[in-house]
Each structure stands twice: as structure tokens, then as C-alpha cells.
N, C-alpha and C positions, 0 to 999 in steps of 0.2 A: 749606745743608741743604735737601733736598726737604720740601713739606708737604706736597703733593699725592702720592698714587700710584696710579699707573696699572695699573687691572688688567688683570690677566695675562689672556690667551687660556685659557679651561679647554676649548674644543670644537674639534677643528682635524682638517683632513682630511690633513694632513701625517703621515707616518708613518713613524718613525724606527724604521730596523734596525742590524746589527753595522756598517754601511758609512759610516754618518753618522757623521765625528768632530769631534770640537773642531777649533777652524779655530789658538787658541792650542796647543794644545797635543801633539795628536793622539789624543786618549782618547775613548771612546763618545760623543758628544752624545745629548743629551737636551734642549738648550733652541735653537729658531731664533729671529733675531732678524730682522725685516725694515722699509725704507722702503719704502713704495711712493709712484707719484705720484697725482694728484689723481683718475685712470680706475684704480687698483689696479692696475696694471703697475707686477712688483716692480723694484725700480731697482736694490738690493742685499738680499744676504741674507748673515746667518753664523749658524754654528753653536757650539753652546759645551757642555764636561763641566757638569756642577754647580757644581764648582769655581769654574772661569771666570766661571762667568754672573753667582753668587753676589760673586764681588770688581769685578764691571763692571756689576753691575743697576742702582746708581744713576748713573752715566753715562747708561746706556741708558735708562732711564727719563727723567734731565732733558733726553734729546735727540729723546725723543719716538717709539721707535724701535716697533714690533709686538710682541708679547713671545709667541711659543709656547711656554710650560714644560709639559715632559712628563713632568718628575723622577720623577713618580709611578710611572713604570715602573720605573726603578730601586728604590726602595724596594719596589714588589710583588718583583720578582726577590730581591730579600738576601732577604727576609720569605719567600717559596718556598722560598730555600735553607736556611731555620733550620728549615723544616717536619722535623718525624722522619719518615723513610723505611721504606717498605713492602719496600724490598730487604732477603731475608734470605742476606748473603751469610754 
């Protein structure tokens, strides 16, 4: 069991669009995960849906890994799409 947790990245210059996917699965990403070495040259990096990250974040976290979650964009987009529309078709 983890007691410690490691916090997530909330500020990152990283910037995910439609082309970034889960590296499991193939679906949008929205969370990077990265090692870097001891000068910040990234040594690896992966990408994960919500899904993914969510069933692999304690892994990732007891392995000590970078955590960029971005999920928040997801959630503003569904929360855009419930908004009622000014189109009066």
C-alpha cells in the first residue's frame, strides 16, 4: 500500500491535442508520464486516457515516475458539451 503520494504536476508547458494518445490503448491522452535523469533529459516518456492512468497511478507513483495530469480538460469539454446551445436550428 502506498502512504505517501505524490503530487501530480498542475502547471506544465506540455500541451495535449487530438494527436496525443494512450500509448495502452489508443484513446485521447490526457495524462504524460515521464523519467527523467539527474540534468532533466527525459530518458522516457508515456502517454495514458484517464482510464489507463487511473488503473496504473499507483504503480507510477511507487516508481517514482513525473506525473502531468491534464484530465481537467476532459472534464471542461463533456461540461461544454452539456452547456444548452444558442443554435436555433
Amino acid at each position: 500500500m502506498i502512504t505517501e503520494v505524490k503530487q501530480e504536476t498542475t502547471e506544465s508547458t506540455f500541451v495535449f491535442n487530438k494527436l496525443h494518445r494512450c500509448d495502452a490503448c489508443g484513446a485521447q491522452a490526457y495524462v504524460r508520464v515521464h523519467k527523467d535523469d539527474m540534468e532533466n533529459v527525459k530518458l522516457l516518456e508515456l502517454l495514458f486516457c484517464g482510464h489507463h492512468y487511473n488503473k496504473l497511478a499507483p504503480a507510477l507513483i511507487a516508481q517514482d515516475w513525473n506525473i502531468d495530469n491534464q484530465i481537467h480538460i476532459l472534464h471542461k469539454e463533456v461540461a461544454d458539451m452539456k452547456k444548452p446551445s444558442d443554435d436555433n436550428f
